[in-house]
C-alpha positions as CSV (number, residue, x, y, z in Angstrom):
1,X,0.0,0.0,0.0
2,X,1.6,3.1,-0.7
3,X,2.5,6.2,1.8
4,X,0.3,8.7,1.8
5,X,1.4,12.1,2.2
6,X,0.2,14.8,4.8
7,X,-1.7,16.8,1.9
8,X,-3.5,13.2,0.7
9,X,-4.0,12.4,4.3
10,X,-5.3,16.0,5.2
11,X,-7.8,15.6,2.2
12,X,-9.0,12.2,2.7
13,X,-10.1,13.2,6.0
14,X,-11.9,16.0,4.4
15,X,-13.8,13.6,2.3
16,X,-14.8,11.4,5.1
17,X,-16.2,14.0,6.7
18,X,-13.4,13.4,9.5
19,X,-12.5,16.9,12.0
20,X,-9.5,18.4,11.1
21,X,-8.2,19.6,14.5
22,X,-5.6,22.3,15.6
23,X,-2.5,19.2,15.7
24,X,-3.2,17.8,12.3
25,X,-1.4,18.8,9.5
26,X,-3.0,21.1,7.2
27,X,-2.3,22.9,4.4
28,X,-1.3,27.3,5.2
29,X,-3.9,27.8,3.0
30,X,-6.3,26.1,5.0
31,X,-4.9,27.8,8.3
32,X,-5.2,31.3,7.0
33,X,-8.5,30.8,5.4
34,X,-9.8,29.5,8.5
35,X,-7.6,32.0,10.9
36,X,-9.7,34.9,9.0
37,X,-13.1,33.7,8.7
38,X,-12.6,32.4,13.0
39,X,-11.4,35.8,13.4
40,X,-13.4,38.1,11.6
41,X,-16.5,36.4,13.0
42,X,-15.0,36.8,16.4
43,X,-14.9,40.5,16.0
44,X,-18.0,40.5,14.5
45,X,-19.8,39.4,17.7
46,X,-17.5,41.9,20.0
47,X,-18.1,44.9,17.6
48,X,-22.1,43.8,17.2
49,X,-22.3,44.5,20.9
50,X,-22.4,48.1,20.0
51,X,-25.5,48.8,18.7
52,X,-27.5,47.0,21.1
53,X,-25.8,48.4,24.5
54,X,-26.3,51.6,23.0
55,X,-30.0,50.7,23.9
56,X,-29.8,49.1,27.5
57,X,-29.9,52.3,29.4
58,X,-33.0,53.1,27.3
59,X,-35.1,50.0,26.9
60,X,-38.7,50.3,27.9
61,X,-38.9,48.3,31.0
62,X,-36.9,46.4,34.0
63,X,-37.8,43.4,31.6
64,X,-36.4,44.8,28.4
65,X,-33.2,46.0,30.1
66,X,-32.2,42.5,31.8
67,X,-33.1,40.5,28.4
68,X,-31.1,42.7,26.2
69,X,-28.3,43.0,29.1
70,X,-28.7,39.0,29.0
71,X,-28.1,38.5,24.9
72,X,-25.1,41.3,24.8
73,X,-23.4,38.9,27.1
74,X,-23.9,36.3,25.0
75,X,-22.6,38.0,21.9
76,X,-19.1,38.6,24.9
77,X,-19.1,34.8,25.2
78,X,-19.1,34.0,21.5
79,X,-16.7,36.2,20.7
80,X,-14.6,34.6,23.4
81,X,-15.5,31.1,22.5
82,X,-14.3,32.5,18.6
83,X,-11.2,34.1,19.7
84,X,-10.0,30.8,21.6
85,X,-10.6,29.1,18.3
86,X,-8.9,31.2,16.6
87,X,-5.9,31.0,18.9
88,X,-5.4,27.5,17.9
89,X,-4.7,28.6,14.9
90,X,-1.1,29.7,15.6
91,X,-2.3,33.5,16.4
92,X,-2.8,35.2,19.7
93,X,-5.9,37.3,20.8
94,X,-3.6,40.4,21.1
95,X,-2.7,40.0,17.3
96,X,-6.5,39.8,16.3
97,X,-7.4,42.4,18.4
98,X,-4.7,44.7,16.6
99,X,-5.5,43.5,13.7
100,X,-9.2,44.8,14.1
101,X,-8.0,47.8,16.1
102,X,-5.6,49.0,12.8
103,X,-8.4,48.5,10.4
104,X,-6.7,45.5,9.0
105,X,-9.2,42.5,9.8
106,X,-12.9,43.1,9.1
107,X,-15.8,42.6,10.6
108,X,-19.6,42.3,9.2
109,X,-20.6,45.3,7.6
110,X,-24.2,44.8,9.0
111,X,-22.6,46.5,12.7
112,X,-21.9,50.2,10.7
113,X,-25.1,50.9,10.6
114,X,-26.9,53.0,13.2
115,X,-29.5,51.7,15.9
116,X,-32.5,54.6,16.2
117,X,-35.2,53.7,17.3
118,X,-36.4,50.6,20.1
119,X,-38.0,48.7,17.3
120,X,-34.1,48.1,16.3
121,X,-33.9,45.9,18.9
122,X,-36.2,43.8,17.2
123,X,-35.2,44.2,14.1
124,X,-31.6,43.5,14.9
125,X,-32.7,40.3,16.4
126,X,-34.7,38.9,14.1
127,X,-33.1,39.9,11.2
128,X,-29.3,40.0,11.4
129,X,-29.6,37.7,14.1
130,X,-31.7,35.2,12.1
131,X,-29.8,35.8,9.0
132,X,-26.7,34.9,11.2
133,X,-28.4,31.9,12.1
134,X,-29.1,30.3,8.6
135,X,-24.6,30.7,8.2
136,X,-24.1,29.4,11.7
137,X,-26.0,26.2,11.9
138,X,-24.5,25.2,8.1
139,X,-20.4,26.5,10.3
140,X,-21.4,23.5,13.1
141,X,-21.0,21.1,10.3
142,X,-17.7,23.1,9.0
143,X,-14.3,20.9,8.6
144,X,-12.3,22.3,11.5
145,X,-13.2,21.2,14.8
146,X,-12.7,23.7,17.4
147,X,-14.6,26.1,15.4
148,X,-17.6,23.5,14.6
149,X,-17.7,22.6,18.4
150,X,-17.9,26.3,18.8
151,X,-21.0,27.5,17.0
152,X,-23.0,24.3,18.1
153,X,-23.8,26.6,21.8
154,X,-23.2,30.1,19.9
155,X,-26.1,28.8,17.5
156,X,-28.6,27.6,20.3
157,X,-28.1,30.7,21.7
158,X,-28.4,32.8,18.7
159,X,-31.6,31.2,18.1
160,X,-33.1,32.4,21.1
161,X,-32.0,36.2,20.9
162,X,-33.7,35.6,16.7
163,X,-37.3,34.4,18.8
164,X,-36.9,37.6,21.1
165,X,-36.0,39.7,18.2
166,X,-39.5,38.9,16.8
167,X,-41.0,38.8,20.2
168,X,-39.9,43.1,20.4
169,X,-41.5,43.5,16.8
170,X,-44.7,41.3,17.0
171,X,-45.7,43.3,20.0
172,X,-45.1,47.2,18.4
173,X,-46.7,45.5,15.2
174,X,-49.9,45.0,17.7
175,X,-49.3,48.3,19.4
176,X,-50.7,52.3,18.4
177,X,-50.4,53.5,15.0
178,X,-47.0,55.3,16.4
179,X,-45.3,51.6,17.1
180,X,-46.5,50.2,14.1
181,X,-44.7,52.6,12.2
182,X,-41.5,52.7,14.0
183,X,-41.5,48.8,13.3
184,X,-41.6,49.2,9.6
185,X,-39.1,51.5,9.4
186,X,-36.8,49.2,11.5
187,X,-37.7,46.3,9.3
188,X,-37.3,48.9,6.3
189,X,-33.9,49.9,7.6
190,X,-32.1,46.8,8.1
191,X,-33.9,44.2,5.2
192,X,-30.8,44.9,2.9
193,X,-28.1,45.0,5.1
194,X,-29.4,41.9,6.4
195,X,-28.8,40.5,2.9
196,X,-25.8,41.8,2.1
197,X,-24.3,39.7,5.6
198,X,-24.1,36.8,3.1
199,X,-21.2,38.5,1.2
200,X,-21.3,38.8,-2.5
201,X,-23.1,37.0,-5.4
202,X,-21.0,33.7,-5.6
203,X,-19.5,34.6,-9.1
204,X,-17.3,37.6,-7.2
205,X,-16.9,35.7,-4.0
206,X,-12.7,35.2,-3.6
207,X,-12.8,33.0,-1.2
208,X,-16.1,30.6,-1.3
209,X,-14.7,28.0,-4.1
210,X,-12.2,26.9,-2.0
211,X,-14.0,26.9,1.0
212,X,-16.6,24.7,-0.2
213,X,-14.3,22.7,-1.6
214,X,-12.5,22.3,1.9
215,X,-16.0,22.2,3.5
216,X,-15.1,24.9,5.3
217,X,-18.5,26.5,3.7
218,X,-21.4,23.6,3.2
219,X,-23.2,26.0,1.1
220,X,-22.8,29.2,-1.2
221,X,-24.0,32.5,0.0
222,X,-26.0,32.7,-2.6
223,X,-28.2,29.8,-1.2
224,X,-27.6,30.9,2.3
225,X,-29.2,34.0,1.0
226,X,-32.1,32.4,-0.9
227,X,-33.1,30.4,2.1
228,X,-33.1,33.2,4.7
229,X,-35.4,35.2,2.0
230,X,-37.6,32.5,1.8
231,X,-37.8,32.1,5.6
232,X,-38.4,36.0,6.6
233,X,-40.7,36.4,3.3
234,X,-43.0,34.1,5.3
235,X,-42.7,34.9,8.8
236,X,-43.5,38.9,8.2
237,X,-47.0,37.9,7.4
238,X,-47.8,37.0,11.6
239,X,-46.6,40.7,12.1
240,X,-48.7,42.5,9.3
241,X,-46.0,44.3,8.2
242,X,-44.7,44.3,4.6
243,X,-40.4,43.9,3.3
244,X,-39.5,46.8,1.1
245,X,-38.8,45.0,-1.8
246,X,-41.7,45.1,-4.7
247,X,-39.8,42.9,-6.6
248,X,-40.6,40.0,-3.8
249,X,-42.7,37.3,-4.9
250,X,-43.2,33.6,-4.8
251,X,-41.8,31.4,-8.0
252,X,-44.1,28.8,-7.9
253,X,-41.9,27.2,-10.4
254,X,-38.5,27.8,-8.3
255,X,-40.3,27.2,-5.2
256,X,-38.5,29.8,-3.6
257,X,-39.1,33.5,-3.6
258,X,-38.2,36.3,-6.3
259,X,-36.2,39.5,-4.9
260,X,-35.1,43.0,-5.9
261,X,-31.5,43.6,-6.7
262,X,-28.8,44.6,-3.9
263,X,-27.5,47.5,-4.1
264,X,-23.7,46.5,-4.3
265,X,-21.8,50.0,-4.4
266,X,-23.1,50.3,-0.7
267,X,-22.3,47.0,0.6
268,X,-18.8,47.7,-0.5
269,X,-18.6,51.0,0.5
270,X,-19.4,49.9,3.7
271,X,-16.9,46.9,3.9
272,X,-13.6,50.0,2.6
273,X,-15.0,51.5,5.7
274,X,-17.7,54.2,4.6
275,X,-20.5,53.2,6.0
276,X,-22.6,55.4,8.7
277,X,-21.4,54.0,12.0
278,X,-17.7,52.6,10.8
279,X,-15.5,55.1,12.6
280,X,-17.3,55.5,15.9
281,X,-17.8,51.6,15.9
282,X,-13.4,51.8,15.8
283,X,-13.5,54.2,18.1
284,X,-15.4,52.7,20.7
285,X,-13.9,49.4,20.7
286,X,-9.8,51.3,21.2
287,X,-11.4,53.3,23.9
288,X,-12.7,50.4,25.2
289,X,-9.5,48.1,25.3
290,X,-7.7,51.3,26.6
291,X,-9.6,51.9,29.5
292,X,-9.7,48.3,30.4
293,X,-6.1,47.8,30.2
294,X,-5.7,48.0,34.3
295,X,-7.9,45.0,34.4
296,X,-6.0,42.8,32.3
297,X,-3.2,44.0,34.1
298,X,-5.1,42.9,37.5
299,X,-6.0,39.7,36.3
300,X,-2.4,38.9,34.9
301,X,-0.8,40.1,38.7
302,X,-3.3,37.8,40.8
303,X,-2.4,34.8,38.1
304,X,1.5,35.1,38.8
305,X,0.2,35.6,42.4
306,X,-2.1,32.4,42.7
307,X,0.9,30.4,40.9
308,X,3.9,31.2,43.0
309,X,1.5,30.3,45.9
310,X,0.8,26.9,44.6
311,X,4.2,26.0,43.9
312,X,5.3,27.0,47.8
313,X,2.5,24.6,48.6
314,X,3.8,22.2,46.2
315,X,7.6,22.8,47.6
């Protein structure tokens, strides 16, 4: 029988559907690819803290406070979970960070764009939150372990803040004439955004052929996108409100639903850094880091601390 080498082994594990894990060989390729999408989604849960805590001190009730205090802690834990990942990937949490501190790594556009109104909250939820859904369920299934094992709780989890995103929304949508409104212009505000969080139309995504190939992705964005149309298309009609796209309709011969176009020259405006919220979103996560620099520092001392104690008990 003859040797295999690493790059046949690596790639027969692949096709059996086998975990590559952070030990294995792999090819640097595979490493990077994975070290930025681990990464990028990482930042993309720190930095979509932003919008939402902009809100806490403001929510309607004790109730609306301690729920949306409750998922903004969740979005801390998966970027931690994302972040330790990453790590086993050869690069440090301080690099990332840097890296998303310089403007060098990215993070979803969908987190530039302003939160106005309460009915954002909703919105946010059941929107991006559900649109981040339909990527993350088809990421538990993805070929490198740690990350799969990752987004198996982040994904339970996300699923509950989608269900209270809609919870917000279905009750303005049954409120005065004043909440209904303010619902459909959050719903009006973020349907495109939350479409362009798939990425670009397959044909001018860089990366996704590979990916696939390396199951990394199980699916293209542009089904990701299709199926997340199809699901909000029919879950609007329980709040009576309408998606501001009259080009949506159902293909009875497709089976799925017919949308408008996207408007491109915006999506990547946002992602060079243009969009409304980019520089203040920057801004707030360096002063952020900054001023908790003293308790890092803290929880570095009492480490060194609790070790050398251990190791007199030990001696």
């Amino acid at each position: 029988m003859p040797v295999q080498n690493p790059e046949q082994i690596f790639q027969q594990k692949i096709e059996d559907e086998l975990k590559i894990e952070p030990k294995d060989w792999m090819p640097d390729a595979y490493r990077k690819t994975n070290l930025r999408q681990i990464s990028q989604h990482a930042h993309s849960e720190v930095v979509g803290m932003l919008p939402e805590g902009n809100w806490i001190t403001r929510a309607p009730s004790l109730k609306r406070k301690a729920i949306l205090i409750a998922k903004v802690q969740d979005e801390a834990g998966h970027g931690l979970y994302l972040y330790s990942a990453a790590e086993t990937l050869g690069q440090s949490r301080d690099e990332m960070i840097a890296d998303l501190h310089t403007g060098k790594a990215k993070y979803s556009s969908i987190f530039n764009y302003p939160s106005l109104t309460w009915a954002d909250m909703g919105a946010i939820g059941w929107l991006v939150d559900g649109a981040a859904i339909i990527n993350q369920v088809m990421l538990t299934r993805t070929s490198y372990g740690p990350y799969a094992r990752a987004m198996v709780r982040i994904c339970k989890e996300e699923s509950f803040h989608q269900r209270q995103g809609f919870e917000i929304l279905l009750v303005l949508s049954q409120g005065t004439d004043e909440q209904k409104a303010m619902c459909q212009d959050a719903i009006n505000r973020w349907w495109w955004p939350s479409l362009m969080m798939f990425g670009p139309h397959d044909s001018e995504s860089t990366h996704s052929e590979q990916s696939m190939q390396w199951k990394i992705k199980r699916k293209s964005n542009d089904e990701l996108r299709q199926q997340f149309v199809d699901m909000i298309a029919e879950q609007i009609k329980v709040l009576g409100m309408k998606l501001p796209d009259k080009d949506l309709k159902w293909n009875a011969e497709k089976k799925h639903y017919d949308f408008g176009k996207i408007n491109w020259d915006e999506f990547w405006n946002v992602v060079r850094g243009n969009g409304p919220c980019n520089k203040q979103r920057l801004d707030a996560r360096r002063k952020a880091h900054e001023n908790g620099q003293w308790v890092r520092e803290a929880a570095i001392a009492y480490a060194e601390k609790r070790n050398e104690k251990n190791k007199s008990k030990v001696a």
